[in-house]
C-alpha positions as CSV (number, residue, x, y, z in Angstrom):
1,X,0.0,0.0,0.0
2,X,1.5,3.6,-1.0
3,X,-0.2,6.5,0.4
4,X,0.4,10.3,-0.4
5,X,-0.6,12.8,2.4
6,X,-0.7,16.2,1.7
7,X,-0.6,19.1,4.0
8,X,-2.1,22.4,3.8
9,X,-0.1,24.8,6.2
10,X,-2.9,26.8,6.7
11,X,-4.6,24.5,8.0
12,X,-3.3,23.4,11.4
13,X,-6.3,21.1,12.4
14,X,-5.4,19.2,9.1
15,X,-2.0,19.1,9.8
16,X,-2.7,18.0,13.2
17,X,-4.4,14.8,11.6
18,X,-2.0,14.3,9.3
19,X,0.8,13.8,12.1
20,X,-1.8,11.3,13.8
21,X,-1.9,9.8,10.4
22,X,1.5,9.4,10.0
23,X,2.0,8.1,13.3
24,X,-0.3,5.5,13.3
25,X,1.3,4.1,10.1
26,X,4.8,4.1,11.3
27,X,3.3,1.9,14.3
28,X,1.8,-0.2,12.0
29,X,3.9,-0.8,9.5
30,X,7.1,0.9,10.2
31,X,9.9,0.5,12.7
32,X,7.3,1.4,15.4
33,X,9.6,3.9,16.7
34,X,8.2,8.0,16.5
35,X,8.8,11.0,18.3
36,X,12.0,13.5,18.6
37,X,14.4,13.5,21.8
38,X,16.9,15.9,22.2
39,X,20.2,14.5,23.3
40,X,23.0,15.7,24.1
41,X,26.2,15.0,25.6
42,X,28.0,16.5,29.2
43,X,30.2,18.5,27.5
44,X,27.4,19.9,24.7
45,X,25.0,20.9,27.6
46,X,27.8,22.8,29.4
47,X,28.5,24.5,26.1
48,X,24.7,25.4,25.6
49,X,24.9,26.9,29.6
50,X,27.6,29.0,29.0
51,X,26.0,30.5,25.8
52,X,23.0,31.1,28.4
53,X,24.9,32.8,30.8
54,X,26.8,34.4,27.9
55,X,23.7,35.9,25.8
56,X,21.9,36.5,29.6
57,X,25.0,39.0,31.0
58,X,24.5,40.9,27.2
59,X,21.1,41.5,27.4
60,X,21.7,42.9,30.7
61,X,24.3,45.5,30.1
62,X,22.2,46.3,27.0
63,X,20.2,49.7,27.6
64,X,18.0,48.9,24.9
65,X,17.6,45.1,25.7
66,X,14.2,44.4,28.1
67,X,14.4,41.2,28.7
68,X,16.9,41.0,31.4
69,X,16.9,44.1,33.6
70,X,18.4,43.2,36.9
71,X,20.2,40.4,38.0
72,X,17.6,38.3,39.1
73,X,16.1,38.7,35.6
74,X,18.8,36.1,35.0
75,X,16.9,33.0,36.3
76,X,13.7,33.9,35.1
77,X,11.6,31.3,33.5
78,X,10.9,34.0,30.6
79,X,14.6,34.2,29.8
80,X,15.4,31.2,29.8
81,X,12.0,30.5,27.1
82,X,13.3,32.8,25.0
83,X,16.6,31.5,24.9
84,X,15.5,27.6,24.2
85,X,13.0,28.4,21.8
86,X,15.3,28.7,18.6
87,X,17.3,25.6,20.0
88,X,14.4,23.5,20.1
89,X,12.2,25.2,17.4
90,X,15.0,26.3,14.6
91,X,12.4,28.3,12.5
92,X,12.1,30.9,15.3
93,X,16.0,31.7,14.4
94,X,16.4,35.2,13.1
95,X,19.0,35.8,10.8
């Protein structure tokens, strides 16, 4: 059996199916394995928090920056969202 799916990006309900679809099938018929994990190794997780801390300290001694203001900005749970999002979501990288 061959099956085509096509998916209308304006459409997110359909697209929602269409993962459900494609799921199913790969249980089915497939390895059986689905879903994403990151992984990542000691060293590789260090690096990531030290381009936290990194990025964090600039948007700090930035006048213009609002999204660390004082030092206890540092460890907000905003801050650190905004930071993970392009790691885990590479479309939200700007340019």
């Amino acid at each position: 059996m061959k099956m085509t799916i096509v998916i209308d990006t304006d459409d997110p309900q359909g697209v929602t199916d269409a993962y459900k679809i494609a799921r199913f099938m790969n249980a089915k018929h497939g390895s059986g394995r689905h879903g994403h994990t990151e992984t990542y190794s000691k060293i590789g997780f260090i690096k990531v928090l030290r381009q936290y801390m990194k990025e964090s300290l600039r948007h700090l001694n930035d006048a213009d920056s609002d999204r660390v203001k004082s030092i206890d900005d540092l460890t907000n749970l905003r801050n650190a969202k905004l930071f993970a999002d392009p790691i885990f979501t590479p479309s939200l990288n700007k340019p």
